[in-house]
N, C-alpha and C positions, 0 to 999 in steps of 0.2 A: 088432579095433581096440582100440589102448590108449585109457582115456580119461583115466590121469592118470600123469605122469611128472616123476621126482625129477633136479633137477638134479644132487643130491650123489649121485647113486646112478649116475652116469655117470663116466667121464676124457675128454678132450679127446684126438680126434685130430688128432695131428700132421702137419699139411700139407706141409711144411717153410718154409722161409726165415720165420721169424719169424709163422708163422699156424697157427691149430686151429679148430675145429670140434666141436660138439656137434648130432647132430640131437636134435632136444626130441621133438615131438610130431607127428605126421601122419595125413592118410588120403587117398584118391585126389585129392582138389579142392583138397588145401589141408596145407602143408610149412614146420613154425617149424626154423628153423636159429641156433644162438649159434656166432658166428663171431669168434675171439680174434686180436687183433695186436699186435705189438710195435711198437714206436717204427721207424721206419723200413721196414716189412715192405710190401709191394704185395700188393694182389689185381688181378694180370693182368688187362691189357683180354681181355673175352669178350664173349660173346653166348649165349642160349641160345633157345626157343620157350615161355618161363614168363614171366608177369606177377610181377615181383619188386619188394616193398615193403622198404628196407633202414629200419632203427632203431638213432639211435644212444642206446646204454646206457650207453658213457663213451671217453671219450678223444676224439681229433679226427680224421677224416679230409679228405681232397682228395680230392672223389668226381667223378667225372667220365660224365655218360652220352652220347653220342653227341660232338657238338658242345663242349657244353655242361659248364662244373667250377665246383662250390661246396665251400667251406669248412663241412661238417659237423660240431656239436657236439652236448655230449649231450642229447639230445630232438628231436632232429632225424632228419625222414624223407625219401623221398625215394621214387618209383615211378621203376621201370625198365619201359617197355614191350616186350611178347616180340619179340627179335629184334633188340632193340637194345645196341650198343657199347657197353659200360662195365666200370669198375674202379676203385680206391681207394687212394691212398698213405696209409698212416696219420700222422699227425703227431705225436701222442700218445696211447703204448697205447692202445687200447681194446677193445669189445666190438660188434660189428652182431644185431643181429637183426634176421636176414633171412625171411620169408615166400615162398614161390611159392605160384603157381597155375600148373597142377595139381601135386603133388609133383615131386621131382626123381627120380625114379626110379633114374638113374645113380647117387644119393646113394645109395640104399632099396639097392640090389644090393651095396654095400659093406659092411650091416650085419649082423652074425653074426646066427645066430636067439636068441642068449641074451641080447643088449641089451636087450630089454625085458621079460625077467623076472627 
């Protein structure tokens, strides 16, 4: 387990349509994700079986979990419960960080073994 990690010591991957990503820091229970958008970019309605806390660091989204859409600004959070509908239109650039429980694994399997050294 890493127990401390440099954001400059990382690049953003490329998602596409106007979104990146950083994973930061993790370990089985517990998954910080910086996730970048641009002015107009969506993060697709999904689901997944992770308790996801999002954080906004800057800009605006339309976040939307089930039912339910608020106008998120920065220092604003938000719980996603596992298994539930949701997604984000950005409004202006910003940054989420995102948490799960437990990691995301799918995420984990994408990361070379050299990222964290």
């Amino acid at each position: 387990m890493v127990l401390f990690n440099s954001d400059k010591k990382h690049e953003w991957e490329d998602l596409g349509n106007g979104v990146s990503r950083k994973i930061m820091s993790y370990n089985d229970d517990l998954m910080v994700v910086k996730v970048r958008f641009e002015a107009g970019s969506v993060g697709a309605a999904h689901q997944h079986p992770h308790t996801q806390i999002s954080y906004v660091e800057s800009g605006m989204f339309e976040y939307t979990i089930g039912e339910s859409t608020f106008m998120m600004e920065r220092g604003d959070t938000c719980i996603i419960p596992p298994n539930s509908i949701h997604g984000c239109r950005c409004m202006e650039a910003g940054i989420l960080i995102d948490s799960f429980n437990p990691l995301r694994e799918d995420f984990v399997t994408q990361i070379p073994p050299s990222y964290y050294r």
